[in-house]
N, C-alpha and C positions, 0 to 999 in steps of 0.2 A: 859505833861512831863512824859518819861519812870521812874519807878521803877528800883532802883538794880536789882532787881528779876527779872524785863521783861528785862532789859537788858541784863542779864545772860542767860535768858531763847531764845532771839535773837541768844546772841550767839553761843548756845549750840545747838539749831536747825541747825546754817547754818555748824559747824563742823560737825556734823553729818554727814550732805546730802555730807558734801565734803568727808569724809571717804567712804560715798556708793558708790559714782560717782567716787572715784579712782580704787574702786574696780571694776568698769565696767571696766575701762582703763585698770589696768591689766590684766584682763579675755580677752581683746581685744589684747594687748602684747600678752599673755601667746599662744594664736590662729593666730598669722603672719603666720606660717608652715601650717595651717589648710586647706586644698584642700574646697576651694567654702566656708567659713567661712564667714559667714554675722556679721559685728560688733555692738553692743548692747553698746546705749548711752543712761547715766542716763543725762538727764534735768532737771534745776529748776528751777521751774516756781513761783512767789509772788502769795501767797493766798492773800483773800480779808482780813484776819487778819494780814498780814505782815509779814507772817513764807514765808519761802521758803517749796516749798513742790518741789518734784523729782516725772517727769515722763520718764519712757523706754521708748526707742524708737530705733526698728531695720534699721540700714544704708541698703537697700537695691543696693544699690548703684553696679556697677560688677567690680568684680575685674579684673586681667588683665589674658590673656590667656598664658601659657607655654606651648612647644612643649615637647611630652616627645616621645621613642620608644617602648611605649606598645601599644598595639592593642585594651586592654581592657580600655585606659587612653579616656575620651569622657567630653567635654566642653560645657556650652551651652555659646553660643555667642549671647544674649537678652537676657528678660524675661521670664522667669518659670521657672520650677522644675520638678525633673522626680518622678513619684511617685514609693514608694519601699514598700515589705512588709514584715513584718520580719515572724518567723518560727512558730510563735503561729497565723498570720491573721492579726496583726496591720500595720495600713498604715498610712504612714508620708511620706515627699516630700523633697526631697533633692535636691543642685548644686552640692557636691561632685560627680564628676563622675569618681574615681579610682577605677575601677571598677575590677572583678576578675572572673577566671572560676571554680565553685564549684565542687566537688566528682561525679554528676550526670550528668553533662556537661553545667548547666544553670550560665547565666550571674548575676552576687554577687557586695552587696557591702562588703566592707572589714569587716563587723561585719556579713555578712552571710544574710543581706536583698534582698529579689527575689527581681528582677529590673523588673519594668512591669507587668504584668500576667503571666510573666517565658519566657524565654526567652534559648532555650535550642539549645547550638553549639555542631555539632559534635567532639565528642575527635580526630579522624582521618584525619578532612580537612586540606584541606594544608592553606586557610588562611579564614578568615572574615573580612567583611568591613560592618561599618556601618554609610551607608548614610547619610550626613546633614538634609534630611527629618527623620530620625529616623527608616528608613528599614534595617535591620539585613539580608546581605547576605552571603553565604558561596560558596568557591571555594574546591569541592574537589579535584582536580589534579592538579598539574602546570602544566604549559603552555596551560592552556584553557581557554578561555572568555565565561563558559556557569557557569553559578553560580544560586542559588537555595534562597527563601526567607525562614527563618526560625524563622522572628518575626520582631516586631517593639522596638523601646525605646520611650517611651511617654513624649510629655512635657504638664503640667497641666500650665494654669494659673490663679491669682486670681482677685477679683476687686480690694482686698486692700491688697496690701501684708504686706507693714507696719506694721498689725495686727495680722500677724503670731507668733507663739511662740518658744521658740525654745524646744524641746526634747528630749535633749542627742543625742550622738555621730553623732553631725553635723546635726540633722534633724529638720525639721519644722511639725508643727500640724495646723489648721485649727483653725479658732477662727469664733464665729457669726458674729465677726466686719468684718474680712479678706473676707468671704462669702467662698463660696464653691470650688472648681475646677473646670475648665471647658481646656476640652482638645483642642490643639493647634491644626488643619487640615493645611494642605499645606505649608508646615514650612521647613526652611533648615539652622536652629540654630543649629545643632549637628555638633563638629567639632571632628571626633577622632584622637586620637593621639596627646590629648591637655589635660590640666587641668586648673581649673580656681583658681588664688589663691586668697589667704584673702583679702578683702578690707579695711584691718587695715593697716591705714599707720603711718608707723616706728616713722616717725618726728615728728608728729600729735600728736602721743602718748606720748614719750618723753617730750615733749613742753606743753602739758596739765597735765602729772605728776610732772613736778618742777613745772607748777602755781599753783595746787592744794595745791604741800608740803608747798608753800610759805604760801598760805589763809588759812589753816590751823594753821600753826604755827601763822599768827597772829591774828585767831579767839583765840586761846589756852591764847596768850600773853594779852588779849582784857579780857580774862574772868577773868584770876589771876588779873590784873588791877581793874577791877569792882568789883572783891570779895576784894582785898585788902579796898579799897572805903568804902567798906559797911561794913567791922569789927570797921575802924577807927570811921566810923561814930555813929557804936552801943558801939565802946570805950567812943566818947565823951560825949554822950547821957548819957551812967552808971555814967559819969565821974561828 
């Protein structure tokens, strides 16, 4: 038979976890706009003591492809990530591909990460295309079919992505569980003139935040019950 106390202490564990886990939900709302946004779900799972404990777990799942009219806008349609490096040397891997052309002429992500090992367009060609294999070519004149390669965009994959972390503004890190990168050969997952968006879904989310408000509120209604219990009962006791 529970205790007042373990009773309490039940319930005040599972309101917790439902406070944490709403908060994934919102961070997962607050990211619906987020270009390639992977959504982060808290689970809970019954320890062998009876508490619920809460494990992360990233939806790798793809979201859906948009067409947009930039040149620099690049989608992967499957599995992986392109790796990026920011301005100090650190390397993290991303789906965001809205991508941009920096002060020097090299292909950016929108926070200024070299895409690739660098990737550098001329300021003067008249266009770039870059192939569903990941080849970066340039056309300088119009109306000519002779075009020049000027780099690749890479796609890395891992054994476990699931185990990936996230990193701020949109990116992933490597974890021992995820294992390491291993780059894609003969691929034609690059789709430009696309972006991939959140795979946070709208309804999903809504629907999981009124059951949460619900479980909550009658974890809360559950514990003022069980504490009201246990004064009467140290009433009658003094009494």
């Amino acid at each position: 038979m529970y205790s007042f106390q373990a009773v309490v202490r039940k319930c005040t564990n599972n309101t917790i976890n439902q406070f944490e886990r709403l908060g994934y939900v919102g961070n997962a709302m607050a990211n619906l706009n987020t270009t390639g946004y992977k959504a982060e779900r808290f689970e809970q799972l019954l320890d062998t003591d009876g508490y619920l404990k809460g494990a992360v777990r990233t939806d790798m799942s793809q979201g859906s492809l948009r067409i947009t009219k930039s040149p620099y806008d690049v989608a992967i349609n499957g599995q992986g990530y392109i790796p990026v490096v920011s301005p100090t040397g650190e390397v993290a891997y991303t789906r965001d591909g809205a991508f941009k052309q920096g002060k020097d002429g090299y292909l950016l992500t929108n926070d200024d990460w070299m895409v690739g090992d660098g990737i550098k367009l001329p300021t003067n060609c008249h266009k770039f295309v870059i192939k569903p294999n990941g080849e970066v070519v340039v056309y300088d004149d119009a109306g000519t079919n002779v075009c020049r390669k000027v780099g690749t965009v890479p796609i890395v994959q891992f054994d476990c992505p699931e185990e990936l972390v996230q990193s701020g503004m949109n990116k992933m890190k490597p974890t021992e569980e995820s294992g390491e990168p291993k780059l894609v050969k003969n691929h034609d997952m690059l789709c430009q003139h696309n972006i991939e968006t959140s795979n946070t879904s709208v309804y999903g989310g809504v629907n999981e935040m009124l059951r949460l408000n619900a479980s909550m509120i009658a974890s809360m209604r559950m514990i003022k019950v069980v504490d009201d219990m246990y004064n009467k009962a140290i009433n009658i006791r003094e009494g």
